[in-house]
C-alpha positions in Angstrom: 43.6 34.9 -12.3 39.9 34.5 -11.9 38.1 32.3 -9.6 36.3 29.4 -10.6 32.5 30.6 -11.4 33.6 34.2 -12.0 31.7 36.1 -14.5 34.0 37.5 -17.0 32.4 40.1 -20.0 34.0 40.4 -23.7 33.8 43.6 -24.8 34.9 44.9 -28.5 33.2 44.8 -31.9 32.5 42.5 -34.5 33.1 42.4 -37.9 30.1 44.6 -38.5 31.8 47.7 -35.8 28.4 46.7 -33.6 29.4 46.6 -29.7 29.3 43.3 -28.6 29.0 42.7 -24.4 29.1 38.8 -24.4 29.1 37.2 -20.4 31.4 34.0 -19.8 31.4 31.9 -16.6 34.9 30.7 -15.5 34.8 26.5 -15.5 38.4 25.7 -15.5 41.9 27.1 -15.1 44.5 25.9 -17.3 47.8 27.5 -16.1 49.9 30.4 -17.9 47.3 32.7 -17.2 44.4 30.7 -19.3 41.1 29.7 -18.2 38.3 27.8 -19.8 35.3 29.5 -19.8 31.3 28.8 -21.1 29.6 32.1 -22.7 26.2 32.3 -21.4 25.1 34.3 -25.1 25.8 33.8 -28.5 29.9 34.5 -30.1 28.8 35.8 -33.4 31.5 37.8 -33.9 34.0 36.9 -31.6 37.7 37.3 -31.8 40.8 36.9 -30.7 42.5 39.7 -28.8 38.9 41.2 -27.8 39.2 43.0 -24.0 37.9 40.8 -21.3 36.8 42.1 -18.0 36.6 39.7 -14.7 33.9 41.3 -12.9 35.9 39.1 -9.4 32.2 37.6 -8.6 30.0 35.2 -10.0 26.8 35.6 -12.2 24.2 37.3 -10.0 20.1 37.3 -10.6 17.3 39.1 -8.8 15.6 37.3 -5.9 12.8 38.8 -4.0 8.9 39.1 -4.5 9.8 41.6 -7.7 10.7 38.3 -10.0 7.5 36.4 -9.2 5.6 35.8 -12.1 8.8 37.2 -14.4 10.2 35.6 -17.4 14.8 35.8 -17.2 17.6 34.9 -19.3 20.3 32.9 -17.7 21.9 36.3 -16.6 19.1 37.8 -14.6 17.6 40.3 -17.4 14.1 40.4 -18.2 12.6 38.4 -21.6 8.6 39.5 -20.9 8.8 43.0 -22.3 7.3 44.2 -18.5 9.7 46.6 -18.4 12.8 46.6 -15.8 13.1 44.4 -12.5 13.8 45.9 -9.3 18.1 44.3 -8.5 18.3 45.7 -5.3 18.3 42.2 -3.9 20.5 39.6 -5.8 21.5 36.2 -5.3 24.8 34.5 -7.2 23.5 31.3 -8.9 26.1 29.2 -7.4 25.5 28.8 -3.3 27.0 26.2 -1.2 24.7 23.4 -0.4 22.4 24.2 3.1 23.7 22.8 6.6 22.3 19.8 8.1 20.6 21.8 10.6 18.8 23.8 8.2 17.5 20.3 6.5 13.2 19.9 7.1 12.7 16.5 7.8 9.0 15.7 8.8 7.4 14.2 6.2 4.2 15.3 4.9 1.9 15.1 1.9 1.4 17.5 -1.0 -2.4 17.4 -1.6 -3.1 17.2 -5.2 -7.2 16.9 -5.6 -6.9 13.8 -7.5 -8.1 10.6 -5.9 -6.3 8.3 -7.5 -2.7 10.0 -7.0 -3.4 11.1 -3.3 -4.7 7.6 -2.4 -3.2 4.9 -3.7 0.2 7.1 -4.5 0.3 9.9 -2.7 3.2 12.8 -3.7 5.7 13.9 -0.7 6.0 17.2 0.0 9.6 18.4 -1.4 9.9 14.8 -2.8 10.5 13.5 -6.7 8.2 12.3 -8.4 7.7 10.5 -12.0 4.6 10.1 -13.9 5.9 7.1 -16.1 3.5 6.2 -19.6 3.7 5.9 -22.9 2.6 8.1 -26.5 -1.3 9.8 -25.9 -2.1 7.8 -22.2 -2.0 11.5 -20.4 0.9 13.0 -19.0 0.8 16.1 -20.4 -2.9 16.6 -19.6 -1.9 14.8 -15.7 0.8 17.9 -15.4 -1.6 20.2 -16.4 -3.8 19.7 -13.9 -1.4 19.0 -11.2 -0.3 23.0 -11.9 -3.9 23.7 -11.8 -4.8 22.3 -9.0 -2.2 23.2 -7.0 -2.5 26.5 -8.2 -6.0 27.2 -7.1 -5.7 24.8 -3.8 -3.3 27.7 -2.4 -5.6 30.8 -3.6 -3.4 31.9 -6.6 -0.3 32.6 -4.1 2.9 33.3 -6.7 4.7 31.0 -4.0 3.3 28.1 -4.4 2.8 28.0 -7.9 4.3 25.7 -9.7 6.5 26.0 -12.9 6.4 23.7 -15.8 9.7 22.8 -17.9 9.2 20.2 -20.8 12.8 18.3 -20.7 14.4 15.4 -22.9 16.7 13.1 -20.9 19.0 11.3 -22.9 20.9 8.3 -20.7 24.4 7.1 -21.4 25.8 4.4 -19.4 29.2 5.8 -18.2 31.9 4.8 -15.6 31.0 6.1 -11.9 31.0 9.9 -11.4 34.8 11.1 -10.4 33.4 12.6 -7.4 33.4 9.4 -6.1 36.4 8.3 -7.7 38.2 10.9 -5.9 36.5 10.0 -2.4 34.5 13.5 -2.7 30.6 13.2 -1.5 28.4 15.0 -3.0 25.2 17.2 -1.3 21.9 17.9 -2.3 21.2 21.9 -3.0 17.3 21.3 -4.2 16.1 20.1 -1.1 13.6 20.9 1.6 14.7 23.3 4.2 12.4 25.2 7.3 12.2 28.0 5.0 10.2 26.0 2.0 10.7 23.0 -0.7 10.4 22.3 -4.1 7.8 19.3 -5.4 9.9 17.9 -8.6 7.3 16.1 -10.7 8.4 14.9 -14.0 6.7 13.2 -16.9 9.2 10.7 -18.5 7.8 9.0 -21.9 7.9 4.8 -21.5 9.2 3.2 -25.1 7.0 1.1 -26.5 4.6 1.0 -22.9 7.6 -1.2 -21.6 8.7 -0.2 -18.1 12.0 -2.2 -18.4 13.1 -0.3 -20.4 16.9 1.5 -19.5 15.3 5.4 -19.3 12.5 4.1 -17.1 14.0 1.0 -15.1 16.7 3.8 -13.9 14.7 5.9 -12.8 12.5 4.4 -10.4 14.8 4.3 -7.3 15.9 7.7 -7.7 11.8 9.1 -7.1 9.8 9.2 -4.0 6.5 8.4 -5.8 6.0 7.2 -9.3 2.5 7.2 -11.2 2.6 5.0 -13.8 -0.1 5.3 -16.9 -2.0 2.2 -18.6 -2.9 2.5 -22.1 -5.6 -0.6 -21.0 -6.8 1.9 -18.6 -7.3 5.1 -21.5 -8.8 2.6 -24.0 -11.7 2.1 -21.1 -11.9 5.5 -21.2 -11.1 5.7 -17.7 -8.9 9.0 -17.1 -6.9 9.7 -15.2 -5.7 6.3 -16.6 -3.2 5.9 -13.6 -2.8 2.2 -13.2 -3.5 1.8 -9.4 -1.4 -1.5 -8.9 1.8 -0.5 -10.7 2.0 3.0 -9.0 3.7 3.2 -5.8 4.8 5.6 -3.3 6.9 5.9 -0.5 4.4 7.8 1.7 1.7 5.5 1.6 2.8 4.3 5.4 0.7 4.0 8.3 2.6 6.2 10.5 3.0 9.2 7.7 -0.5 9.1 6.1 -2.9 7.6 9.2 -4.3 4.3 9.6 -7.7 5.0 8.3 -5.4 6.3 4.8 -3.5 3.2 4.7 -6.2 0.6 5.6 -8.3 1.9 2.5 -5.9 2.2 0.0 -4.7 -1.4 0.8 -8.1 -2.5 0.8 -8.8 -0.7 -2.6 -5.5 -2.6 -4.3 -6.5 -5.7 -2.8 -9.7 -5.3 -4.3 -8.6 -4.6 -7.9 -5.8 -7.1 -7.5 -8.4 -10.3 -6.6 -10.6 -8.5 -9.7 -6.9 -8.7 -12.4 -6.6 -12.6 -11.2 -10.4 -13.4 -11.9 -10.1 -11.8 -15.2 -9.2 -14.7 -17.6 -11.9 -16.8 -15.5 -14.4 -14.6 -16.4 -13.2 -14.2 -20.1 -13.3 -18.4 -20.2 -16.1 -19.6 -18.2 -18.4 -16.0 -17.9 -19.4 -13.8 -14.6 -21.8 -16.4 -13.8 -19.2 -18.9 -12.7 -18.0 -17.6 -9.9 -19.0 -18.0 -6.3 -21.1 -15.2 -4.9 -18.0 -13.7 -2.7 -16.2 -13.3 -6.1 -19.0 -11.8 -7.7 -19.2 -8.9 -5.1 -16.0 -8.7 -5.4 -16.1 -8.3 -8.8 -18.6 -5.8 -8.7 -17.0 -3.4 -5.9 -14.0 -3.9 -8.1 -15.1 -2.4 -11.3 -17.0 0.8 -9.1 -14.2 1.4 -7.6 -12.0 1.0 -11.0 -14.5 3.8 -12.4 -14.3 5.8 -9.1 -10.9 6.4 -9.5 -11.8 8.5 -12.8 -12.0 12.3 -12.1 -13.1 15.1 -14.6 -10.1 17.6 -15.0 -10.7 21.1 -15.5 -7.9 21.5 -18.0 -9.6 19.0 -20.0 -13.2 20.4 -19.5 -13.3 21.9 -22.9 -13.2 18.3 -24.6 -14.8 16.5 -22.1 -17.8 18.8 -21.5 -18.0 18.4 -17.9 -16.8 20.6 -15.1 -13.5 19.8 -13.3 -13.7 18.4 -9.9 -11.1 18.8 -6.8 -11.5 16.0 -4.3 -10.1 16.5 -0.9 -8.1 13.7 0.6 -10.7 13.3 3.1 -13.9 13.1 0.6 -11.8 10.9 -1.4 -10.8 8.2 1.9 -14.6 8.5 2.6 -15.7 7.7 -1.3 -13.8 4.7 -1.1 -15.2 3.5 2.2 -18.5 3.5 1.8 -17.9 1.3 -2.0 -15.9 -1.6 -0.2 -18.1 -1.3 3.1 -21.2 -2.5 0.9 -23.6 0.7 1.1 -23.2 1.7 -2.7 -23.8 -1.8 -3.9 -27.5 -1.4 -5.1 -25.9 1.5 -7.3 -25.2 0.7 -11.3 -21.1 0.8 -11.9 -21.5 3.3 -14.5 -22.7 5.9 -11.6 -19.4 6.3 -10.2 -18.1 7.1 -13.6 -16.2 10.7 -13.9 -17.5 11.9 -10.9 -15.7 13.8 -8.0 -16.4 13.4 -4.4 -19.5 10.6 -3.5 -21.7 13.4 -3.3 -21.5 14.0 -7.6 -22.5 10.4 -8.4 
């Protein structure tokens, strides 16, 4: 009998006498010499009583720096018409889960160029991350120039670029997994090790913009940062229209990110959170109403609310102005010199789709 995750091939012909070479992956044995098996190609064609071979390992693919850049089917072959990949080095698609000891923990920051993200909300290296919004706010543009950026930042290098899969989750509510009905734990395979990581960022649409929602409510505690979207934000105009108040991420400690980090992005929120309360004041009685503290307050407020707007060179072509990648450091200093008072003799509309200070 085969073991479990064996690839077995069915070979014969169909009913047209063409050869047919159709891979299966063993799932389940079922006694009297029957397995359950999942075919890995289509089964036009197939028959019972065709020849089936257990190759007595599982489904291998090619690993090394051949595959870079390379398009594969689900069995290893080659979909990009660039001719054949060099198979001397394979890897089975089923490994056991690495050892404790091979686990990275320090925690660092995956630098993204974008201001907004990697100050108020920034991404963990190896970490999971959601960009949360709802119909035409940006997150398809936001992924695009998260692969751009990161891209570029690390000179073009295949290993760090970063691959893009548009998914649709469906969620069922179902009884807890039998894993742990059976007192089984489960370990994590995609997970940082010494020898690199994998940055998981996922867009996942909002129904009807409302974040209590089942698909997004479940998801939160499961991510390391989330970046939520306005559609309040996008009808300003502002883009990135990442709502600075509702995002949130675990890195965005002292003793990961510095004091001087924390200290400004806390001042920034606290900032734009005294401007959301004066809001309806100002829609009732007028700007004129409040007491000079509020008023600078107010002021620094909505710079630093069009600071946080960057132009995006994936979206140059519509916007008509160059993209701009901010460095964390450019971006802490931006942001210090707007609440520290310097930029105050400067209209609000100068710090509007700009990138570092310097391009105001």
């Amino acid at each position: 009998m085969p073991n479990i995750y064996n690839a077995l091939v069915v070979k014969g012909r169909d009913t047209a006498g063409q050869q047919m070479n159709v891979t299966c992956e063993v799932q389940q044995l079922l006694g009297n010499n029957r397995v359950r098996a999942v075919a890995m190609s289509a089964t036009d064609g197939l028959t019972r009583g065709m020849g089936v071979i257990d190759t007595g390992a599982p489904l291998s693919v090619p690993v090394g720096g051949a595959t870079l850049g390379r398009i594969f089917n689900v069995l290893g072959e080659p979909v990009d018409n660039l001719g054949p990949v060099d198979t001397r080095t394979t890897s089975p698609i089923h490994r056991s889960a690495p050892a404790f000891i091979q686990l990275d923990t320090k925690l660092s920051i995956f630098e993204t160029g974008i201001k907004v993200v990697d100050l108020l909300a920034p991404y963990r290296r190896g970490g999971k991350i959601g960009l949360f919004g709802g119909a035409g706010v940006g997150k398809t543009v936001l992924i695009m120039e998260l692969i751009n950026n990161i891209a570029k930042a690390h000179g073009g290098d295949p290993k760090y670029l970063p691959y893009w899969v548009e998914c649709l989750l469906l969620w069922g509510y179902i009884n807890r997994p039998l894993s742990t009905e059976m007192g089984f734990f489960t370990q994590e395979r995609i997970t940082s090790t010494k020898e690199g990581s994998i940055t998981s960022i996922q867009a996942v649409y909002v129904p009807a913009d409302d974040l209590t929602d089942p698909a997004p409510a479940t998801t939160f505690a499961h991510l390391d940062a989330t970046t939520v979207l306005s559609r309040g934000l996008a009808s300003k105009g502002i883009y990135p229209a990442v709502d600075p108040l509702d995002s949130t991420s675990t890195m965005l400690q002292p003793r990961i990110v510095g004091e001087e980090h924390y200290e400004t992005a806390q001042r920034v929120k606290q900032t734009l959170q005294r401007y959301k309360e004066l809001q309806d004041i100002i829609a009732i009685l007028g700007l004129d109403e409040l007491s000079e503290e509020d008023r600078l307050t107010v002021a620094r407020a909505r710079k630093i609310e069009r600071f946080l707007s960057q132009p995006f060179f994936v979206a140059e072509v519509f916007t008509g102005s160059p993209g701009k990648y901010v460095g964390l450091v450019e971006t802490i200093r931006g942001f210090q010199l707007i609440l520290s008072g310097e930029l105050d003799g400067l209209p609000e509309q100068a710090f509007y789709l700009v990138g570092n200070i310097e391009h105001r």
